[in-house]
PDB file of N, CA, C and O in Angstrom:
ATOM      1  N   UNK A   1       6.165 -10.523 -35.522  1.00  0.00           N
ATOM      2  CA  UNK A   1       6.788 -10.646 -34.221  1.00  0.00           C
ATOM      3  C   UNK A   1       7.651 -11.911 -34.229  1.00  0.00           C
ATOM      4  O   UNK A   1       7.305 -12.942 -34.805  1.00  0.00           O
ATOM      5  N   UNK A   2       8.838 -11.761 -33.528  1.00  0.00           N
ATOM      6  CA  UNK A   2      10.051 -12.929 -33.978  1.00  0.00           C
ATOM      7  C   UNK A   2       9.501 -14.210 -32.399  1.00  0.00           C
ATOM      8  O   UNK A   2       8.986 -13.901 -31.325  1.00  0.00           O
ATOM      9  N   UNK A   3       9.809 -15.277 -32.807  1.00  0.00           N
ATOM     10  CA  UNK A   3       9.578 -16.614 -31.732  1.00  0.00           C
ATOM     11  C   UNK A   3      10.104 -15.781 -30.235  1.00  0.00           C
ATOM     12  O   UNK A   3       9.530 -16.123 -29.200  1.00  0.00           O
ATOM     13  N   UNK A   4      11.109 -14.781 -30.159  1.00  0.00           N
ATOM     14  CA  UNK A   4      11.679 -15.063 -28.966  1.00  0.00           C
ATOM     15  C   UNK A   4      10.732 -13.424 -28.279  1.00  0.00           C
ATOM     16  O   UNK A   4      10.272 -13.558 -27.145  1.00  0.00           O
ATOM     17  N   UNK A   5      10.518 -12.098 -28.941  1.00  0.00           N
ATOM     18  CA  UNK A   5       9.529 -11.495 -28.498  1.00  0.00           C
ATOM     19  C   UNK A   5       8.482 -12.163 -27.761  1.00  0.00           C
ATOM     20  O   UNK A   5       8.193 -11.944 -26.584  1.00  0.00           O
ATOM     21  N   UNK A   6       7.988 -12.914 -28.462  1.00  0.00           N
ATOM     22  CA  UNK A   6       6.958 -13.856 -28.283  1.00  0.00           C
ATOM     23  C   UNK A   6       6.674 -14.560 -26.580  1.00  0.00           C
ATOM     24  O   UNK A   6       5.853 -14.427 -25.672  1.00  0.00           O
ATOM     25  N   UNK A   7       7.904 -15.340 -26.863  1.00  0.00           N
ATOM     26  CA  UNK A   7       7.865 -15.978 -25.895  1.00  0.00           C
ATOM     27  C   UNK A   7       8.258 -15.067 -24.231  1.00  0.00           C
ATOM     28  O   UNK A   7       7.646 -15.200 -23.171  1.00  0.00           O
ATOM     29  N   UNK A   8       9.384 -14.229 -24.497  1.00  0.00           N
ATOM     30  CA  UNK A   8       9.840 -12.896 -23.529  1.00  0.00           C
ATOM     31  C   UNK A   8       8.209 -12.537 -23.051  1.00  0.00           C
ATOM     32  O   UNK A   8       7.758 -12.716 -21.919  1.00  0.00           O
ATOM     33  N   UNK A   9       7.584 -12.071 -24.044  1.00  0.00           N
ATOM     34  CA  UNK A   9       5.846 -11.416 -23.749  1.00  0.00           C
ATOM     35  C   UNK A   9       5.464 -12.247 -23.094  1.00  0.00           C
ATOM     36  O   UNK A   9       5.295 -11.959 -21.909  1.00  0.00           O
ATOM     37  N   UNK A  10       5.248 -13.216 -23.406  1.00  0.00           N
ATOM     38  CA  UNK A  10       4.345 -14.622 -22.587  1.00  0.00           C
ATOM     39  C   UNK A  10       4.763 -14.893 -21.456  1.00  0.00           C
ATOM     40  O   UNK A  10       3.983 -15.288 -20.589  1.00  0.00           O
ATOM     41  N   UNK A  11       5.958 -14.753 -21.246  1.00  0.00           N
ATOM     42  CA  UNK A  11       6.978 -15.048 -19.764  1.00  0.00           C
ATOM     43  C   UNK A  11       6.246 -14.054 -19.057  1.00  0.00           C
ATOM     44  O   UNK A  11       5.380 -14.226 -18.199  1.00  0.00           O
ATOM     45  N   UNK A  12       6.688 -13.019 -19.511  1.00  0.00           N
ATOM     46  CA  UNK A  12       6.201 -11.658 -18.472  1.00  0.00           C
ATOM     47  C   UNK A  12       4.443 -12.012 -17.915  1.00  0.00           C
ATOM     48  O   UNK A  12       4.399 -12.305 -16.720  1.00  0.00           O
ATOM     49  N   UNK A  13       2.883 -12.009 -18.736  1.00  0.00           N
ATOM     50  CA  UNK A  13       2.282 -12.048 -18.370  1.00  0.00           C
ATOM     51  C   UNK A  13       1.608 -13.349 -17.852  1.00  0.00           C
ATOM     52  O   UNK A  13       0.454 -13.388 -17.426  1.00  0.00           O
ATOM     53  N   UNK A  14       2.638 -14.641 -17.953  1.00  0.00           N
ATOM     54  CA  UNK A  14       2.807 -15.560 -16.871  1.00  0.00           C
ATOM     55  C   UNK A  14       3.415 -14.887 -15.704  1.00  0.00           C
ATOM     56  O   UNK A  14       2.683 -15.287 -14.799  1.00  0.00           O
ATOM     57  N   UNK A  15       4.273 -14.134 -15.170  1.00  0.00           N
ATOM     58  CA  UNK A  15       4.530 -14.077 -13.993  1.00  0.00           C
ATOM     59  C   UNK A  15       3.443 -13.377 -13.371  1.00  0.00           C
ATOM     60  O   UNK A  15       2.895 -13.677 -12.310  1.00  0.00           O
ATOM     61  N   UNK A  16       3.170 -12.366 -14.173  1.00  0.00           N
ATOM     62  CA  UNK A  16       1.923 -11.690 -13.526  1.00  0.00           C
ATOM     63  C   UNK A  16       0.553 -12.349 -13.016  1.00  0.00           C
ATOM     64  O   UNK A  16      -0.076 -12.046 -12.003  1.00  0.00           O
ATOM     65  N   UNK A  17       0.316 -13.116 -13.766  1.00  0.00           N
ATOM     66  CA  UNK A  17      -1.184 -14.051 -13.453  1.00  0.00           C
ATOM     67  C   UNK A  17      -0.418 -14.839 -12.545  1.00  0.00           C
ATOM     68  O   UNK A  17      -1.250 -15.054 -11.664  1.00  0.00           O
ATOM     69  N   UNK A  18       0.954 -15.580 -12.087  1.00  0.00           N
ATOM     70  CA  UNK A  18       1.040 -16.281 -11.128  1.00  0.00           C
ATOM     71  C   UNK A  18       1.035 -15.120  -9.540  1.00  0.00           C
ATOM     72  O   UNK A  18       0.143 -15.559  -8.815  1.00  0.00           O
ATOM     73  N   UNK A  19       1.589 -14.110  -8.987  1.00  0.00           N
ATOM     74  CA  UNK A  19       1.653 -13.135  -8.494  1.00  0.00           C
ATOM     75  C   UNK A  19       0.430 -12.972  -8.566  1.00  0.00           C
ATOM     76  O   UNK A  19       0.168 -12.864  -7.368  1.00  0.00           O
ATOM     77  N   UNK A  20      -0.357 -12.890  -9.000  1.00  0.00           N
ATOM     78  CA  UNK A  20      -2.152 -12.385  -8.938  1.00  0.00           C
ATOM     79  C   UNK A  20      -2.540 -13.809  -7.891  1.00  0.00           C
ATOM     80  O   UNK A  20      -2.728 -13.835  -6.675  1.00  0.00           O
ATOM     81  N   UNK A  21      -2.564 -14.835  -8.818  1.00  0.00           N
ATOM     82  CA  UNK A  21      -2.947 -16.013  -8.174  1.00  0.00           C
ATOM     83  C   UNK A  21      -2.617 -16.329  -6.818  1.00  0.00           C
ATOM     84  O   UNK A  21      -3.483 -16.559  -5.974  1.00  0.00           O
ATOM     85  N   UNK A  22      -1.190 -16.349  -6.550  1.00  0.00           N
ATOM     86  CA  UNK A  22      -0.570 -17.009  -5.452  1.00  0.00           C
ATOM     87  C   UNK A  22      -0.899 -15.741  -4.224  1.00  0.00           C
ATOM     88  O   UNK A  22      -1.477 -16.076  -3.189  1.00  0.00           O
ATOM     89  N   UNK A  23      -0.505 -14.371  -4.431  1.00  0.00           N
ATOM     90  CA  UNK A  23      -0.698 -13.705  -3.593  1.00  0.00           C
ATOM     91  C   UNK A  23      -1.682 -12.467  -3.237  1.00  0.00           C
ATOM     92  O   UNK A  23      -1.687 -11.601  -2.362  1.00  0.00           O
ATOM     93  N   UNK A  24      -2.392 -12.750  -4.177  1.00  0.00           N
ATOM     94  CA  UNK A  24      -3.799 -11.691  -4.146  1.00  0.00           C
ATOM     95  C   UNK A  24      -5.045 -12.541  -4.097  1.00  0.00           C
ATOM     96  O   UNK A  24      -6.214 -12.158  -4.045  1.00  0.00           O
ATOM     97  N   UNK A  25      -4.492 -13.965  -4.129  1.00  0.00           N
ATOM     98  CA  UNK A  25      -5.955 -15.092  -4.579  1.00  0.00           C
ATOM     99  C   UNK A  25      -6.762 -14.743  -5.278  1.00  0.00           C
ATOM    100  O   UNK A  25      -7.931 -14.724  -4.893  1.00  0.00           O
ATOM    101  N   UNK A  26      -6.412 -14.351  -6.531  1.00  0.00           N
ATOM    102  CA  UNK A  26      -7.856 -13.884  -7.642  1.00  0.00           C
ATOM    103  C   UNK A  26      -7.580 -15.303  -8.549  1.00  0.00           C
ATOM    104  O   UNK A  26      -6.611 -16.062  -8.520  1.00  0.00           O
ATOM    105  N   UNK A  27      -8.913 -15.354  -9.426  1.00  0.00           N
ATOM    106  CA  UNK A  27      -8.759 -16.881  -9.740  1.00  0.00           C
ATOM    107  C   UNK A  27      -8.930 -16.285 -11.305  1.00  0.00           C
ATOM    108  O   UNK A  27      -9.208 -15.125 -11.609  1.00  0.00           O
ATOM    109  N   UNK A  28      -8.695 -17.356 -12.156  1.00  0.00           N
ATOM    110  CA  UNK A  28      -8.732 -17.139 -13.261  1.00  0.00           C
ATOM    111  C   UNK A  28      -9.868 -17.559 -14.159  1.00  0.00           C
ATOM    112  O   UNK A  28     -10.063 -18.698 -14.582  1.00  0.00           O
ATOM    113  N   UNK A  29     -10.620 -16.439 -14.400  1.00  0.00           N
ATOM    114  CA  UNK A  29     -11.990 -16.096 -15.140  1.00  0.00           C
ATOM    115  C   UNK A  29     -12.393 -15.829 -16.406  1.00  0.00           C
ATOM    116  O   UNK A  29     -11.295 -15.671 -16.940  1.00  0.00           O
ATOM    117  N   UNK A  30     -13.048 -15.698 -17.104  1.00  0.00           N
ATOM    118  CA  UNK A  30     -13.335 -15.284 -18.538  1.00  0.00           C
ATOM    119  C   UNK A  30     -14.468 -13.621 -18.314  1.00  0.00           C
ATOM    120  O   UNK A  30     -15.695 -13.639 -18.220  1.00  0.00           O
ATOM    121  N   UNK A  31     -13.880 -12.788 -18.292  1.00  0.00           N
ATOM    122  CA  UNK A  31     -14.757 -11.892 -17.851  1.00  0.00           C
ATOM    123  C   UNK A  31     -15.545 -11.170 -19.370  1.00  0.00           C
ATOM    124  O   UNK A  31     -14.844 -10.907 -20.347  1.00  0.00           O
ATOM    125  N   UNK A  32     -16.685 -10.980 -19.370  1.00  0.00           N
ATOM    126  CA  UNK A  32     -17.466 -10.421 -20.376  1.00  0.00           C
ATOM    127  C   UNK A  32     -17.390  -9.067 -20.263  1.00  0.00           C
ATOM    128  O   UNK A  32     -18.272  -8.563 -20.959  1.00  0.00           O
ATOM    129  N   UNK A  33     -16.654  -8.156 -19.632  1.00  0.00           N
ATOM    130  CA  UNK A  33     -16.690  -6.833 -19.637  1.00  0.00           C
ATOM    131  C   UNK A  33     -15.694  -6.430 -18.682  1.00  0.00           C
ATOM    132  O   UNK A  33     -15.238  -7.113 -17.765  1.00  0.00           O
ATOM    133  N   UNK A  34     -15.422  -5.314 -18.977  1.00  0.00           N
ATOM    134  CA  UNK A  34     -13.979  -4.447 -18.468  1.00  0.00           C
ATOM    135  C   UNK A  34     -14.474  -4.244 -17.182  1.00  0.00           C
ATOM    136  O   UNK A  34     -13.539  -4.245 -16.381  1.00  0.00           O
ATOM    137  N   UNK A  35     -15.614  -4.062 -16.623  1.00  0.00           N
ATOM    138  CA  UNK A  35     -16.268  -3.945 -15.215  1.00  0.00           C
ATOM    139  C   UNK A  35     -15.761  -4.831 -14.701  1.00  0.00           C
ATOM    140  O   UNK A  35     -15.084  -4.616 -13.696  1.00  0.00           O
ATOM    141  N   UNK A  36     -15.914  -6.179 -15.225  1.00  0.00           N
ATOM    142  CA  UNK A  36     -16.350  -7.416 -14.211  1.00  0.00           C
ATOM    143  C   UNK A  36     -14.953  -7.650 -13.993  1.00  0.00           C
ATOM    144  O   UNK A  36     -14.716  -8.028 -12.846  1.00  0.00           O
ATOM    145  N   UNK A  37     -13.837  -7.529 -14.833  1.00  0.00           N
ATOM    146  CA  UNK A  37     -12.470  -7.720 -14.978  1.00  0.00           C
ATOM    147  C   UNK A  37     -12.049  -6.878 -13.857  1.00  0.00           C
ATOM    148  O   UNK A  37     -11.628  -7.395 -12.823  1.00  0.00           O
ATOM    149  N   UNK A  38     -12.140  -5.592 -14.005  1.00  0.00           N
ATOM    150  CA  UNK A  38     -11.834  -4.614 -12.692  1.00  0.00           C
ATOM    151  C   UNK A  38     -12.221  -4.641 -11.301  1.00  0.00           C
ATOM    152  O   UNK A  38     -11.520  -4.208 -10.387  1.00  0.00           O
ATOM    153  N   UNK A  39     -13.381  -5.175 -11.174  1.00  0.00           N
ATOM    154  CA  UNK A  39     -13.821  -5.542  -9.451  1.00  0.00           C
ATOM    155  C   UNK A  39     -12.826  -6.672  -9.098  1.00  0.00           C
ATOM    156  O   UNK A  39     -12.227  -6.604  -8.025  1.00  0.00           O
ATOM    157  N   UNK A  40     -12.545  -8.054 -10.223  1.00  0.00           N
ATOM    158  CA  UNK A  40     -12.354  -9.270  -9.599  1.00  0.00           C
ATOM    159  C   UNK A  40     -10.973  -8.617  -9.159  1.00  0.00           C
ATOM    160  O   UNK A  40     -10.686  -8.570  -7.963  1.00  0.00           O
ATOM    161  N   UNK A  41      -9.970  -8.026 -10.303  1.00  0.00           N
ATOM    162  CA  UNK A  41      -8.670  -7.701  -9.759  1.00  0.00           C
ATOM    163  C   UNK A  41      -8.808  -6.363  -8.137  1.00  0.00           C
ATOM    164  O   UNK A  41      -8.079  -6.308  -7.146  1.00  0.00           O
ATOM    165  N   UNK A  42      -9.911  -5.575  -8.471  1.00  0.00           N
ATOM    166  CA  UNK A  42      -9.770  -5.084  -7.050  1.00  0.00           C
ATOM    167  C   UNK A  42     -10.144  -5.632  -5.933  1.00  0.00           C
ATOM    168  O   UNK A  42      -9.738  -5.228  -4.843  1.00  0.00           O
ATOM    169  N   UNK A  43     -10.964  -6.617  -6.079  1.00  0.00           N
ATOM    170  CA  UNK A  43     -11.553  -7.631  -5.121  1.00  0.00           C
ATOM    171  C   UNK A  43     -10.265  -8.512  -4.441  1.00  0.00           C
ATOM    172  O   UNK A  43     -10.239  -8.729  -3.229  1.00  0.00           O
ATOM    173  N   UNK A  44      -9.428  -8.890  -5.163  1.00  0.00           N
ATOM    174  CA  UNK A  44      -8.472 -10.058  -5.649  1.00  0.00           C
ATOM    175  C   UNK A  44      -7.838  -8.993  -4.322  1.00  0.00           C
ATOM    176  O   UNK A  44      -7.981  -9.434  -3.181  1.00  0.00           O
ATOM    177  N   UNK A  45      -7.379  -8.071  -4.435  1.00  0.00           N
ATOM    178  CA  UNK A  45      -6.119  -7.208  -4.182  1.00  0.00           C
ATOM    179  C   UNK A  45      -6.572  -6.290  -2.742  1.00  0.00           C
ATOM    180  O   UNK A  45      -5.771  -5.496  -2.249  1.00  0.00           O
ATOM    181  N   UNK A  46      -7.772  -6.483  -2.228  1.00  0.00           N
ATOM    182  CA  UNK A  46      -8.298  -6.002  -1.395  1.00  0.00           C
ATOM    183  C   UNK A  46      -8.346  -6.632   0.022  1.00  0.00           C
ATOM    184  O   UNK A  46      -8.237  -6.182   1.163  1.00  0.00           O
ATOM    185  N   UNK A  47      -8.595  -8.094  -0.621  1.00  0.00           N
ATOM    186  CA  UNK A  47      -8.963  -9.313   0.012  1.00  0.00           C
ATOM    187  C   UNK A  47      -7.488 -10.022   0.895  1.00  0.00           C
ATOM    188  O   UNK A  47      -7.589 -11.083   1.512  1.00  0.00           O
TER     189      UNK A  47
END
C-alpha cells in the first residue's frame, strides 16, 4: 500500500470516529467482542 492510500484511509476513518464522537457522543473504547462494539455504536446513535 503506497504512503498516500494510507494516509487518504486514515483521513476517512478519522472523520468518522470524529462524527461518532462529536455528534452521537459515543466514546472511544477497546471493545472485546463484535457485541459490545455494536450496542456502544447503537447506544451512541440512539442516545
Amino acid at each position: 500500500m503506497k504512503m498516500e492510500d494510507f494516509i487518504r484511509e486514515n483521513m476517512g476513518i478519522e472523520t468518522i470516529n470524529d462524527e461518532l464522537k462529536n455528534h452521537c457522543q459515543v466514546e472511544h473504547a477497546r471493545h472485546r467482542s463484535v457485541n459490545n462494539f455494536m450496542i456502544n455504536i447503537l447506544g451512541g446513535l440512539t442516545a
